[in-house]
C-alpha positions in Angstrom: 73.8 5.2 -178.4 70.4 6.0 -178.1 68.8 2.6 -178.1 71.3 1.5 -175.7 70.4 4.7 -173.3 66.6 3.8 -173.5 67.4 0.0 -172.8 69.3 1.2 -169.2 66.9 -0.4 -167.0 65.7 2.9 -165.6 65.4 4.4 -169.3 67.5 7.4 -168.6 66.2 10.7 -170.3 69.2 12.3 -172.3 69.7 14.5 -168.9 69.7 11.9 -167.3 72.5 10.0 -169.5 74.6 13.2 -169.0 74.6 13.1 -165.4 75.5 10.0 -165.7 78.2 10.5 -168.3 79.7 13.6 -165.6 79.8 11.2 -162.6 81.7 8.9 -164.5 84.4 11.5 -165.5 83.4 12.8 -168.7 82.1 16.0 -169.2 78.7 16.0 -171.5 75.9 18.0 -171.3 72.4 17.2 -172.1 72.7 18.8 -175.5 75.7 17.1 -176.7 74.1 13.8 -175.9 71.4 15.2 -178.4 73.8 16.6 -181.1 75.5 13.3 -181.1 72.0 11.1 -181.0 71.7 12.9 -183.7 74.9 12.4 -185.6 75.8 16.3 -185.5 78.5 15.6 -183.2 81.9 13.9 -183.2 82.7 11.4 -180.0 86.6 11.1 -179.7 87.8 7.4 -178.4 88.1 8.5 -174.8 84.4 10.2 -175.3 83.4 6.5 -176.8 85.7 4.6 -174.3 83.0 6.3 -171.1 79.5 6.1 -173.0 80.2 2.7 -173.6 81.0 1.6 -170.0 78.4 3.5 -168.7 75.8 2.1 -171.1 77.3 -1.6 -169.8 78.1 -2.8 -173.6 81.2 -2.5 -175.8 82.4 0.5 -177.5 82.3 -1.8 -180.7 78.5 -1.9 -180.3 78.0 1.5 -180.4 80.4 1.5 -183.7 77.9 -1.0 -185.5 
């Protein structure tokens, strides 16, 4: 997820991402964008479902 959040063309910051994420319906804060960056969080299918149509690219390359 991270290397597709830093490619967004206006390199969102991971706050940034969040607001993102929250405008788009789902509610993540800045720190569970980190914790699952980081791989200390689990994303649930609706969770993956949002990130990956806000990030403009399929859920299945987020998977990979």
């Amino acid at each position: 997820m991270k290397k597709f959040r830093e490619q967004l063309p206006e390199k969102a910051s991971q706050k940034q991402f969040s607001d993102m994420l929250q405008i788009a319906g789902l509610d993540i804060d800045k720190n569970a964008v980190q914790r699952i960056e980081s791989g200390e969080r689990f994303v649930t299918d609706i969770e993956l479902k949002v990130i990956a149509k806000v990030l403009g690219v399929n859920y299945q390359d987020l998977l990979d």
